[in-house]
RODREN-708358 format. One line per field, with one value per residue (C-alpha): x, y, z. Coordinates in Angstrom, 1 decimal. Example, Ala and Ser with C-alpha at 12.3 -4.5 7.8 and 13.67 -1.06 7.14 Angstrom:
xx	c(12.3, 13.7)
yy	c(-4.5, -1.1)
zz	c(7.8, 7.1)
// end
This chain:
xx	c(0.0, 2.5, -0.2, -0.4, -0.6, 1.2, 1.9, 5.5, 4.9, 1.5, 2.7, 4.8, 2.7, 0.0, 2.7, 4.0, 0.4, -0.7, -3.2, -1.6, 1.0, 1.7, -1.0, -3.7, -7.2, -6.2, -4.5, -8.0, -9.9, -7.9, -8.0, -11.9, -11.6, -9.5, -11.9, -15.7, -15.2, -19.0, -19.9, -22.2, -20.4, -22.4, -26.3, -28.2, -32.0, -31.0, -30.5, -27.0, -25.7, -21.6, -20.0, -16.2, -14.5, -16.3, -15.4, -12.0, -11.6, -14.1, -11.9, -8.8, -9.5, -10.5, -7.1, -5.5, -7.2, -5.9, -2.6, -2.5, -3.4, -0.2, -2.3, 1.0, 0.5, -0.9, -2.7, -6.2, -8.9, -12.1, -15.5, -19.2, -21.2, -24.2, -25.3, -24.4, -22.6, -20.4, -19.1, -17.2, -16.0, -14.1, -13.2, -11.1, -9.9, -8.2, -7.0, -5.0, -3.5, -2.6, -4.6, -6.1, -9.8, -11.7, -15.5, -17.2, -21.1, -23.9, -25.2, -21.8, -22.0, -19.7, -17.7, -18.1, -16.2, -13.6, -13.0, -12.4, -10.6, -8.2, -7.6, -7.3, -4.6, -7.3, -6.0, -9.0, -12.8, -15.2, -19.0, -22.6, -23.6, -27.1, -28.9, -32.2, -32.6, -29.1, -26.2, -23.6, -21.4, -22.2, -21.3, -18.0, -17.0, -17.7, -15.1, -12.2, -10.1, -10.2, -9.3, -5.4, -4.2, -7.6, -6.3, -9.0, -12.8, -14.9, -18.6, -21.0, -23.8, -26.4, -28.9, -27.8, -25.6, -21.9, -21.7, -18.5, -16.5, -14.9, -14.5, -17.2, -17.1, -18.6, -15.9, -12.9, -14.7, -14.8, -11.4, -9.2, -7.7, -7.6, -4.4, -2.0, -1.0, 2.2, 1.3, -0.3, 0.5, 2.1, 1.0, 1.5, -0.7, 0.9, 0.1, -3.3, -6.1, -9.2, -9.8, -13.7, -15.3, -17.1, -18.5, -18.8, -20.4, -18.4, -19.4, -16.2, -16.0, -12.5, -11.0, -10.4, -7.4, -7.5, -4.5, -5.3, -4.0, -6.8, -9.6, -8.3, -8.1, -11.1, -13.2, -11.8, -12.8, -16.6, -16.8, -15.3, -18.1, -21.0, -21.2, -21.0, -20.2, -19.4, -23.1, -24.3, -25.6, -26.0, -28.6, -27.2, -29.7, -27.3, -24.7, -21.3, -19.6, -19.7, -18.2, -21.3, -22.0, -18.6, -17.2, -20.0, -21.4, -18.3, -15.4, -16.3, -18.4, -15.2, -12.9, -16.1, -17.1, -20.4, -22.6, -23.7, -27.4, -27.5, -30.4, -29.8, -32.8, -34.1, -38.3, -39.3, -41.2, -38.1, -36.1, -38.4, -39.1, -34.9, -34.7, -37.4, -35.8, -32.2, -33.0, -30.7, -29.2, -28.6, -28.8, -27.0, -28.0, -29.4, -31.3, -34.4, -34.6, -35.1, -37.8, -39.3, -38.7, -40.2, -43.4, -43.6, -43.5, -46.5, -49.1, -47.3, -47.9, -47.1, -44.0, -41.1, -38.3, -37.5, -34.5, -33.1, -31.4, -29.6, -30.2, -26.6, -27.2, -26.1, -25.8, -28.5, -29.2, -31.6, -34.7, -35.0, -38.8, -37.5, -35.2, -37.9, -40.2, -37.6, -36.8, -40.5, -40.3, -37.6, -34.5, -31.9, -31.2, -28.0, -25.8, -22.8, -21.1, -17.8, -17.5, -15.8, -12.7, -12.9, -15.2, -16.7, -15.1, -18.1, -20.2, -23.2, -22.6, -25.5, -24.0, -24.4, -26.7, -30.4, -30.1, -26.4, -28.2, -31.2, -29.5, -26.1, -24.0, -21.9, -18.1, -15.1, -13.7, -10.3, -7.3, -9.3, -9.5, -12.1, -11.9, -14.6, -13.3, -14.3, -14.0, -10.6, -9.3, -9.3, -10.8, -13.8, -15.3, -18.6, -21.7, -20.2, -20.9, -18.5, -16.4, -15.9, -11.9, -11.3, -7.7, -7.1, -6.0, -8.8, -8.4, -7.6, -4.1, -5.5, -7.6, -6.0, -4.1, -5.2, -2.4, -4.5, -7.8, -5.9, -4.2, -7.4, -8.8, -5.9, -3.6, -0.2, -0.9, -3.3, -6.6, -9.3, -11.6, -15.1, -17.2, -20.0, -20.9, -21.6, -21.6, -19.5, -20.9, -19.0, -18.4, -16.8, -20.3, -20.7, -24.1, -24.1, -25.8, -25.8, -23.2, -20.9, -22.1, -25.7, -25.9, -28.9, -27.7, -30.8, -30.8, -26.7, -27.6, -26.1, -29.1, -28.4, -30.7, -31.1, -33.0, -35.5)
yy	c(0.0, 2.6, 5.4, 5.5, 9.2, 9.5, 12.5, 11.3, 13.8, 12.9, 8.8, 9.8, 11.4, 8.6, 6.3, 8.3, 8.6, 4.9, 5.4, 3.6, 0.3, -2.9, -4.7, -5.8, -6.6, -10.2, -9.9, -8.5, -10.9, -14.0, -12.4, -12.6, -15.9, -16.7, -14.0, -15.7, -19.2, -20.1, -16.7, -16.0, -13.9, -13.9, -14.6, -14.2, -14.4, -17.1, -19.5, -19.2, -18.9, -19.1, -18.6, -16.8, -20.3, -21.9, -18.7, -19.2, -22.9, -22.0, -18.5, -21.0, -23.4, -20.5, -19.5, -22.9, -22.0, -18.6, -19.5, -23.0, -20.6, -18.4, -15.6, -13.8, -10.8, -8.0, -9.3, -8.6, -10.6, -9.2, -10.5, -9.7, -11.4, -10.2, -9.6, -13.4, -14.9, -15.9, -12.6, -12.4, -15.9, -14.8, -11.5, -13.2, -15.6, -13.1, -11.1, -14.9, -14.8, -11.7, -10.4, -7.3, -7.3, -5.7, -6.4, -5.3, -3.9, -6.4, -3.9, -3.6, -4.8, -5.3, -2.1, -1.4, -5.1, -4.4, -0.8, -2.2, -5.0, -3.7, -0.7, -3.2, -6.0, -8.6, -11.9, -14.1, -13.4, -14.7, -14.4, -15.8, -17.8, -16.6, -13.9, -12.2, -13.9, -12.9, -15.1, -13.6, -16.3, -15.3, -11.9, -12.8, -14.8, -12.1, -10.1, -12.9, -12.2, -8.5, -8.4, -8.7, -10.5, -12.4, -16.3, -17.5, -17.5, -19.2, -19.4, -19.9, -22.2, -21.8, -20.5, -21.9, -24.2, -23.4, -24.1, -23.3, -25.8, -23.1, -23.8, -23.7, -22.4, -25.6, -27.4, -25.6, -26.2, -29.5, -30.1, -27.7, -28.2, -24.9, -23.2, -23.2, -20.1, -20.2, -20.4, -16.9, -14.2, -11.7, -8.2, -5.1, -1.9, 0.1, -1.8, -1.1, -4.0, -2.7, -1.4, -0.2, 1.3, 4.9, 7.3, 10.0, 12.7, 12.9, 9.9, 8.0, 4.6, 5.3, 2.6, 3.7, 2.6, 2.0, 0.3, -1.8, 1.3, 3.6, 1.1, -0.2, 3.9, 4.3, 1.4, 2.2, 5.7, 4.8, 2.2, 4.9, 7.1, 4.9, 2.7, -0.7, -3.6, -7.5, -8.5, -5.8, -7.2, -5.2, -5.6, -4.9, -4.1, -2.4, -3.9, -5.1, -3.6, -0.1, 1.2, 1.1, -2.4, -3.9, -1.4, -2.0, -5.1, -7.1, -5.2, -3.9, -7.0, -8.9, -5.9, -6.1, -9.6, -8.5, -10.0, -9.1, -9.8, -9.3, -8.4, -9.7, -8.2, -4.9, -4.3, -2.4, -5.6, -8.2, -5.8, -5.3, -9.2, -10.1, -7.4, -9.3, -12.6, -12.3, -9.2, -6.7, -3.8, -1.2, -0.7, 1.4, 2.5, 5.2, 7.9, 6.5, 3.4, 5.4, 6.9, 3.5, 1.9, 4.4, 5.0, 1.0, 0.3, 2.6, 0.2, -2.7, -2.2, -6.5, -6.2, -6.5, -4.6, -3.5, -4.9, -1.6, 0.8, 2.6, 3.6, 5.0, 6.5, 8.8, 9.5, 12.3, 14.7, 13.6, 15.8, 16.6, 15.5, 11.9, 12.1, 13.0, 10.8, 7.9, 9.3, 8.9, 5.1, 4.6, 4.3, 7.1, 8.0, 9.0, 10.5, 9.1, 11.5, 10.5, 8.9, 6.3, 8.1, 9.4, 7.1, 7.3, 10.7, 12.3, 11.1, 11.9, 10.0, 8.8, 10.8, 14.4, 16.7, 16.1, 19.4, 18.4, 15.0, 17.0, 19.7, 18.2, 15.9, 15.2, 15.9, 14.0, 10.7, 10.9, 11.9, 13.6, 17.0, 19.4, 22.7, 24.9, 26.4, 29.1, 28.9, 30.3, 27.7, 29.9, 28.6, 30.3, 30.9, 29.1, 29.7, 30.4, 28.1, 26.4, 23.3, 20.5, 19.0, 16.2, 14.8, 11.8, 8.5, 7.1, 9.3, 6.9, 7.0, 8.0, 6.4, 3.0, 4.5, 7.9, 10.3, 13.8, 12.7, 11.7, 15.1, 17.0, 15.4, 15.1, 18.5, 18.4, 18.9, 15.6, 17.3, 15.5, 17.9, 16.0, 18.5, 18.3, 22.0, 22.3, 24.9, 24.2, 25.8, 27.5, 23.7, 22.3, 20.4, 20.4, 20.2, 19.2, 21.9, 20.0, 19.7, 22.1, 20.9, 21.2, 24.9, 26.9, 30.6, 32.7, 36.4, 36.4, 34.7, 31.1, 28.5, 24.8, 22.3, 21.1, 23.9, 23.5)
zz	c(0.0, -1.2, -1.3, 2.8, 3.7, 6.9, 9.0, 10.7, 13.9, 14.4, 13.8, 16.4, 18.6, 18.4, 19.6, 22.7, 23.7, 23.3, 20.9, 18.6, 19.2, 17.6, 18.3, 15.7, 15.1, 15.1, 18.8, 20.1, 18.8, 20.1, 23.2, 23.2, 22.2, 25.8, 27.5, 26.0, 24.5, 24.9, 24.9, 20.7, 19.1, 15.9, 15.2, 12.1, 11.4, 9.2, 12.0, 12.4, 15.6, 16.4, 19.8, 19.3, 19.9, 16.9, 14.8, 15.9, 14.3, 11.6, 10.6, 10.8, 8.3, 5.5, 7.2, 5.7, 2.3, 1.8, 2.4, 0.6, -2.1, -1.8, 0.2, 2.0, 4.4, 2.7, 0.0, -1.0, -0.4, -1.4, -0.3, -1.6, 1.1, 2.6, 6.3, 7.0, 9.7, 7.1, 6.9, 10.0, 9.8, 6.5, 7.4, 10.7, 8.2, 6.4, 9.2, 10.3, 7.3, 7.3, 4.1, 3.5, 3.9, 1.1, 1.5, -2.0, -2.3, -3.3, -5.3, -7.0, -10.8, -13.4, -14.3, -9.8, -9.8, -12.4, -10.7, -7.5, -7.3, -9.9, -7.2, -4.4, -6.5, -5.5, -5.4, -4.0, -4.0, -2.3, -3.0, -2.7, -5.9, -6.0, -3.8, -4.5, -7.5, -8.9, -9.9, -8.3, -9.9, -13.4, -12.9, -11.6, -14.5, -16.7, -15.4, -13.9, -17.2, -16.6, -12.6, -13.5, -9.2, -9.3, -8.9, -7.1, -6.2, -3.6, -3.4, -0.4, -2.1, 0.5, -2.2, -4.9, -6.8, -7.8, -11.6, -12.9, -10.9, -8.4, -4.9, -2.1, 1.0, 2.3, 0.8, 3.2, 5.8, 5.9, 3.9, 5.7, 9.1, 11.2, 10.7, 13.4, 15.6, 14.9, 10.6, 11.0, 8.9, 10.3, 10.6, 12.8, 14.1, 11.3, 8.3, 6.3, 7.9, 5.4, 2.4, 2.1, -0.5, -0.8, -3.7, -0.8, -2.6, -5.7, -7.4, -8.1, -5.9, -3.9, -1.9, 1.7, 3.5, 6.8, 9.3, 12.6, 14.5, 12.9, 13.5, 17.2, 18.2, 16.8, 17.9, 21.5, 21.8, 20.2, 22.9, 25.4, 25.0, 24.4, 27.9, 25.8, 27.9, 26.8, 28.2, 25.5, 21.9, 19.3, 16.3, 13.1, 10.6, 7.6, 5.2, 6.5, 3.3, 4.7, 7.5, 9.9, 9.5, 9.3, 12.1, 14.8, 13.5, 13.3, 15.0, 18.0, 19.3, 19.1, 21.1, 23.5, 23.5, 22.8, 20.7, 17.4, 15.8, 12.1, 10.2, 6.4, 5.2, 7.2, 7.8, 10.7, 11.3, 11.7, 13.4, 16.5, 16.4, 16.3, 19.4, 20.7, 20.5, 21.1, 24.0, 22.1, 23.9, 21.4, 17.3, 15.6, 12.1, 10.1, 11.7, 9.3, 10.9, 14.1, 12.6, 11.6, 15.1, 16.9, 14.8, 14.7, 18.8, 18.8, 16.7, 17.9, 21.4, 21.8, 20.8, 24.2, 22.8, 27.1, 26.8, 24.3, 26.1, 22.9, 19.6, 18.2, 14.9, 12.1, 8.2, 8.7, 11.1, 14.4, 15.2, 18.6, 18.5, 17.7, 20.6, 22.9, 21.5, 22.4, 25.3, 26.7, 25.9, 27.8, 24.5, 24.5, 20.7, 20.2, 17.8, 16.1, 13.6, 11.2, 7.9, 5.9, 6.1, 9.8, 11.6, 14.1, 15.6, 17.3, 19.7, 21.9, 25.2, 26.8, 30.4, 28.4, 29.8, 28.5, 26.2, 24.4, 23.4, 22.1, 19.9, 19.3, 17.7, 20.8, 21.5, 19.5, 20.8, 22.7, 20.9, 18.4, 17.4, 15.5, 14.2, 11.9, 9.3, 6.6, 2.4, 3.3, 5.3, 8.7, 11.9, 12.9, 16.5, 18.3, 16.6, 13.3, 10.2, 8.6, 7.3, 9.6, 9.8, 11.8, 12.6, 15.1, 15.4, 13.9, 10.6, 7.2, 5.6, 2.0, -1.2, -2.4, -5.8, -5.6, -4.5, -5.9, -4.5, -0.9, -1.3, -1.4, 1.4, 3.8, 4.6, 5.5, 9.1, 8.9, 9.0, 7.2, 5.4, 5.8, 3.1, 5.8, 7.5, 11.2, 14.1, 17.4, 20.6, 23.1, 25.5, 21.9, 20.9, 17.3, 15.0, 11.6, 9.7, 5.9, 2.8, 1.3, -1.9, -0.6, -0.3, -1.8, -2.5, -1.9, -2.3, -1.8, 1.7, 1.6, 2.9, 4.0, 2.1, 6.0, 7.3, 4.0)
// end
């Protein structure tokens, strides 16, 4: 990963400080495993249900695969699975063998396929053959001969015959012995751990780089400010390609040893009723599926969902009559601000003072900064609109093969520039007022598509 944008005084920094170290995603979730053996770590509403021991063998022997296959540390391995328990089986598969793990979009097609994996030097994929109806095999093949690293592909057959005579998932598992410890690939805290995908707002798909230092730092101060404990278990009701899903649906369950309930296909309906049966704690999600949840609980007044006590969520801004709404039934909704590149680095703790939970978007995690800026680039004071920069610990180290577009995001102090407008009060609180890009020029007067 030759395009890593790193600031050597802030590397520096982050390392006298302890937020960053040595240690990797890998080391914290083998020390889980010791921690919870028996404890689930995984459950989907398919009927799947895996405690972290049986991940740990079951992670092991794609482990075996991946490097019988040549698979040496920091190569690709990209995966376009959906919100299955499978997911997190291959994802600590990879991390043992100390691959890069590059989960791609269900909705991505062809020329998204191509785009991608060519950006990433994929060397293995793994995929579904058939979901919704689609054959997700088919559309591989069509585009193997133009992926120059692909070698391999593996399909899960759970819906549907493999045709093409590739390996199945199925088949490693019950092939493969688990890998030995002492056969793992090995990786450090300061080498890239994920590469996700985003358009953002500019329409290009851009691969985000992201190191085990960036995610651990970030993870930790999310779980810092949130009260999230290993009896917790968190329902997971969007993909695990994007940063919401794979960050709090996979991740930090396993630096907790929490549990983690995913929802493959999201209704209002089979949300309340997967709260209902596996007791979840908190969600987080959208701010619309807030919306949906709380409207829902109000004609569905059978449903038990007591056992909720937070509803994290972001991507748009939270109306304080929602919060009071939720409030009343006895869920805090809370804010989590950030984004693929910076995420999460904002947070509304459920200790804040009733009135920062209603009208903010919370403080930044520790070791983070944020400063307002104008057009110009010049910090402006509390109550003043402007650009929101982040820079942190947590902040990625550049887009895969794309020095400009890193450049342009990324300053050479090591502030990310998010595009997103917001206002800081005079404690440091910040609220997301819309998108640069979004503005509505009125009369001279400069509106925000938010307040419309």
């Amino acid at each position: 990963m030759d395009t890593m944008k790193v600031n050597q005084k802030q590397k520096e920094y982050y390392l006298e400080q302890g937020y960053w170290g040595y240690e990797t995603l890998l080391d914290r979730f083998l020390r889980t495993v010791e921690r919870f053996p028996d404890r689930e770590y995984v459950v989907d509403d398919r009927g799947n249900r895996h405690t972290y021991s049986q991940v740990d063998v079951l992670s092991s022997r794609i482990a075996s695969y991946l490097k019988d296959m040549g698979i040496k540390p920091g190569d690709c391995v990209s995966f376009q699975v959906p919100v299955w328990s499978e997911f997190a089986v291959i994802a600590m598969g990879c991390l043992k063998a100390g691959a890069v793990i590059h989960p791609i979009a269900m909705c991505y097609e062809e020329p998204d396929l191509i785009h991608a994996m060519n950006k990433a030097d994929t060397k293995i994929y793994f995929g579904t053959a058939w979901f919704r109806g689609k054959d997700y095999e088919a559309r591989l093949l069509a585009v193997m001969d133009r992926v120059a690293g692909l070698k391999h592909a593996v399909f899960l057959d759970s819906l549907g015959p493999v045709k093409g005579g590739f390996t199945t998932y199925r088949e490693i598992l019950e092939t493969y012995d688990p890998l030995p410890r002492e056969e793992y690939g090995l990786m450090d805290g300061l080498e890239v751990a994920l590469i996700l995908g985003t358009s953002g707002t500019t329409g290009s798909n851009k691969g985000v780089m992201l190191t085990h230092n960036s995610l651990i730092a970030n993870m930790k101060g999310y779980i810092s400010m949130t009260d999230l404990h290993s009896f917790d278990s968190m329902i997971m009701p969007v993909p695990l390609s994007h940063a919401t899903g794979l960050m709090y649906g996979v991740i930090v369950p396993f630096i907790t040893g929490m549990t983690s309930v995913l929802l493959e296909r999201y209704t209002v309906d089979r949300c309340l009723d997967m709260i209902q049966q596996e007791k979840c704690t908190v969600i987080e999600g959208p701010t619309v599926i807030a919306y949906d949840v709380m409207r829902r609980i109000e004609e569905r007044p059978d449903v038990d969902i007591s056992s909720l006590r937070f509803f994290y969520c972001g991507g748009a801004p939270i109306p304080r009559t929602l919060v009071e709404k939720a409030l009343k039934k006895g869920i805090k909704v809370l804010g989590v601000y950030g984004s693929t590149e910076s995420a999460p680095h904002c947070i509304v703790s459920p200790y804040f003072p009733t009135e920062k939970v209603l009208t903010t978007d919370g403080l930044p995690v520790p070791g983070t900064e944020i400063k307002v800026v104008d057009e110009r680039g010049n910090q402006v004071g509390p109550w003043v609109e402007g650009e929101e920069l982040s820079k942190g610990p947590g902040v990625f180290m550049g887009y895969i093969d794309e020095p400009e577009m890193t450049s342009a995001a990324i300053d050479e102090e090591g502030w990310y520039h998010s595009g997103d407008l917001c206002i800081m009060d005079d404690d440091g609180f910040i609220r997301i007022t819309g998108r640069k890009k979004n503005i509505i020029i009125r009369g001279g007067e400069n509106i925000s598509s938010v307040e419309i």
